[in-house]
N, C-alpha and C positions, 0 to 999 in steps of 0.2 A: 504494500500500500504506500502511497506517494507518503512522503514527508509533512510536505503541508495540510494533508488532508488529518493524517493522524495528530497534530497540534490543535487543530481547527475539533475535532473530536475529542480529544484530550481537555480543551479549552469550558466545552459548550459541558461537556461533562462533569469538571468539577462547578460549574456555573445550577447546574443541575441538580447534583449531590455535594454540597459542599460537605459534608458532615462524613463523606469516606476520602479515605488517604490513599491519592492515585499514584502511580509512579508516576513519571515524569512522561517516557511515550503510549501512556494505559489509557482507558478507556471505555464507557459502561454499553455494552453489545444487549446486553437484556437486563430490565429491572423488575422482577416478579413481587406479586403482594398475595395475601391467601384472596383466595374466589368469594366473589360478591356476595354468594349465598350463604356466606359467615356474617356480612354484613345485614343480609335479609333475618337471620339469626337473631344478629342480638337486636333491632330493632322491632321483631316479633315478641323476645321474652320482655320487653322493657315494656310495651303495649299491653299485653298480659299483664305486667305486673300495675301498670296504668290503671287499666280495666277494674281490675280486679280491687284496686285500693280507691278506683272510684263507684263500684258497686257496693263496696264495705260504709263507703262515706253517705249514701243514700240509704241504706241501708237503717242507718243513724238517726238520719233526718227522720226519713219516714215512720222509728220507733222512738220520736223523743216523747210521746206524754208515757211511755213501759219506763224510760230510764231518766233516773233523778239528775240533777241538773252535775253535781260530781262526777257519775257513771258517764254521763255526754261529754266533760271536757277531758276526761281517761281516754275516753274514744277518739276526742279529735287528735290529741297529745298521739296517742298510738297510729292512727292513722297520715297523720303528719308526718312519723317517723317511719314510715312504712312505704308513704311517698319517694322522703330522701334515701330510703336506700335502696329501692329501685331506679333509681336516678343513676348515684352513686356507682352502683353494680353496673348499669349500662354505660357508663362515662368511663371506668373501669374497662371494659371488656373491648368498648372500643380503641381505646388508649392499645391494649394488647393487639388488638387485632393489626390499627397501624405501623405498630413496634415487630413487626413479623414481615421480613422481606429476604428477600434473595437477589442478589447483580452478578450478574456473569459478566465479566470484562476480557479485554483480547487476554489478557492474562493469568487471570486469579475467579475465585468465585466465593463471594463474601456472601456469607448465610449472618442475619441478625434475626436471632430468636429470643421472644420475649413471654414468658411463661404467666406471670406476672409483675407489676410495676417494679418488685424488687426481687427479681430474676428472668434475667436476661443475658445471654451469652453473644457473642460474635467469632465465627470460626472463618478464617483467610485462608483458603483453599489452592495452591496451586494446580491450573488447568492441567499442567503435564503428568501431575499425579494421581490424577482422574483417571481410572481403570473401565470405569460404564458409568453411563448416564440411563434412567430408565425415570419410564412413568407409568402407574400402575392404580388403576377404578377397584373399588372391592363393594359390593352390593350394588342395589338399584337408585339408591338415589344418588351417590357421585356418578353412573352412569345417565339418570335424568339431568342432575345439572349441572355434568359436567366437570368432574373435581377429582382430586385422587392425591397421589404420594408424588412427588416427583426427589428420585435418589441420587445422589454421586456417590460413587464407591471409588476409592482412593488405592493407589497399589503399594505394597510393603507392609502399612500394619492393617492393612484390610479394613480401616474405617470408612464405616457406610452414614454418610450428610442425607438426612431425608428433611423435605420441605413440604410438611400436611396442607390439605386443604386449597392444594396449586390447582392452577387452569389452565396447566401449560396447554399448548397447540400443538398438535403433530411436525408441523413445521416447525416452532420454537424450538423442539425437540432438535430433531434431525440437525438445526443449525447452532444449540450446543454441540452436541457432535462434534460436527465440523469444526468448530471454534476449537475444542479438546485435541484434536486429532490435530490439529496445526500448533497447536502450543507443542504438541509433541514433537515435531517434525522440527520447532524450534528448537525446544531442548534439542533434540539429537545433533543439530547442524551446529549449537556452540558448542555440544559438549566433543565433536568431530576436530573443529577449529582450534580448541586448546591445547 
């Protein structure tokens, strides 16, 4: 690839990602997030939990002359706090969900996982040590919408990087690959050269 072009992608990319550390001629070739239907997810149980603390709040209303006027602000005090932590929990969940990405650059493949706000890992993966890239559906609903595992298996100590809940594309696939398979051919051509 031309020189100028790889600076101009180098450039546009930490403009992009400021927050990963590129090398100097690197570069982000794919930027994966988990599948949207995590997001359909927690915006469902956050609705549920909505519903459900505004059916409890009616609920209230509709029995204030059964409950003395102490038992009603028990209620609203409980139900108030039953708001905020469904709030909470869904602010929470989305925070993780965005905290969960994957970048495959001409070089490297940086997995950031975030389990919870206070756990979180970042694994810097070189391409050439990539042994297989696979993507793999298990039941009917990653096959309805879409989603599944996507792996890199690493060669020497045999560690296997899995990213839950991806949407890779058959082609994204294919052209990690490709990307893998040329970081190889790099290694081999320096390690020729020395």
């Amino acid at each position: 690839m031309d020189e100028g072009l790889i600076k101009i992608r180098h450039e546009r990319s930490k403009k992009d990602f400021p927050f990963l550390r590129l090398d100097e001629d690197e570069y982000v070739e794919f930027a994966f997030t988990r599948a949207k239907i995590c997001l359909a997810m927690i915006f469902g149980g956050v609705a549920a939990g909505l519903i459900f603390v505004l059916l409890a709040f009616l609920l209230v209303v509709l029995g204030q002359n059964v409950i003395d006027e102490m038992g009603r602000n028990f209620m609203y005090i409980l139900l108030v706090t039953l708001l905020a932590v469904a709030i909470s929990v869904g602010l929470v969940a989305l925070m993780v969900y965005r905290g969960n990405r994957l970048f495959i650059t001409n070089k490297h493949a940086i997995q950031m996982v975030m389990k919870s706000p206070f756990a979180t890992s970042i694994n810097l993966i070189d391409l050439s040590s990539i042994e297989d890239a696979s993507f793999s559906q298990n039941g009917i609903l990653q096959k309805i919408f879409n989603f599944g595992t996507f792996r890199l298996s690493t060669v020497g100590d045999e560690t296997t990087y899995t990213f839950e809940y991806s949407d890779i594309k058959p082609h994204e696939l294919k052209e990690v690959s490709d990307l893998i398979t040329e970081a190889k051919k790099r290694a081999l051509r320096k390690k020729t050269q020395e």
